[in-house]
C-alpha positions in Angstrom: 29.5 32.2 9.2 32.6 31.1 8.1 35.5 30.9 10.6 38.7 28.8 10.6 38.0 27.2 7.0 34.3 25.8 8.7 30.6 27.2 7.7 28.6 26.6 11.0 25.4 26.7 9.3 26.3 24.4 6.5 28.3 22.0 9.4 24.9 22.3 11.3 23.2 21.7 8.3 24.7 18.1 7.6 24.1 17.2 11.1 20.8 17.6 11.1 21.0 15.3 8.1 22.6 12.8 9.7 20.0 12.6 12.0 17.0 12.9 10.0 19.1 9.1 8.0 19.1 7.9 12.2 15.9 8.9 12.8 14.6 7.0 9.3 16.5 3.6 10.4 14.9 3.9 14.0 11.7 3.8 12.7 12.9 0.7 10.1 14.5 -1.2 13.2 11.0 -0.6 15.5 9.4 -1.9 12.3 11.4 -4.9 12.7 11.0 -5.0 16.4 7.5 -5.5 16.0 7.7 -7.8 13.3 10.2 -10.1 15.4 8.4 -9.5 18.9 4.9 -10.4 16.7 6.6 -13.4 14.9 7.8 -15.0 18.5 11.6 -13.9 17.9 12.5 -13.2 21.4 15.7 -13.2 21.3 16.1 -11.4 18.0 13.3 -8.7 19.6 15.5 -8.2 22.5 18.8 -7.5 19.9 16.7 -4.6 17.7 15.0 -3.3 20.7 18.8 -2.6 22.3 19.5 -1.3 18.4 17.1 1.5 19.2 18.2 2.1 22.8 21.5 3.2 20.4 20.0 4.8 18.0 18.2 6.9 19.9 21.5 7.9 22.3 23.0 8.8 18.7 20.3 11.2 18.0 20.3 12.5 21.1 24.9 13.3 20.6 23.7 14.9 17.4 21.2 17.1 18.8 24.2 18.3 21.1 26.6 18.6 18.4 24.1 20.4 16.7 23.6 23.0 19.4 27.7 23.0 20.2 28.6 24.5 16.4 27.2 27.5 17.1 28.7 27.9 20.6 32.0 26.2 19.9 32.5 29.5 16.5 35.4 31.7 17.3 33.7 35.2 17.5 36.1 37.2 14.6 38.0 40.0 15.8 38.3 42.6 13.6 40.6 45.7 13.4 39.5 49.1 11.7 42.8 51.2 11.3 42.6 55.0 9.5 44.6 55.0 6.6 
């Protein structure tokens, strides 16, 4: 629905976008994870293991973003007048 010059579903839409792109580089940066952690990179490990600590706290705001569009939509008043 269209309200206040914003299409919920299409807003929704893209945000579930965005976090199917997050969700893609989490899995790259446990990739690297591994490869660092395997490769005796401790320090560098440590670094892309904190990266997905993010990452997944960013998927986790857009999941309640996600569920907030539909909440946050003005319900539209409307007026039927006999003329």
């Amino acid at each position: 629905m269209c309200t206040n010059g914003i299409n919920a579903s299409q807003l929704r839409g893209a945000i579930e976008q965005v976090d199917e792109a997050v969700a893609l580089t989490r899995r790259w940066t446990h990739r690297c994870y591994h490869s660092a952690f395997d490769g005796q990179l401790p320090r560098t490990a440590d670094k892309l293991k904190a990266v997905q600590v993010l990452l997944d706290e960013a998927r986790a705001l857009l999941s309640e973003a996600g569920d907030l569009v539909e909440q946050e939509v003005p319900v539209a008043s409307v007026t039927v007048e006999l003329v």
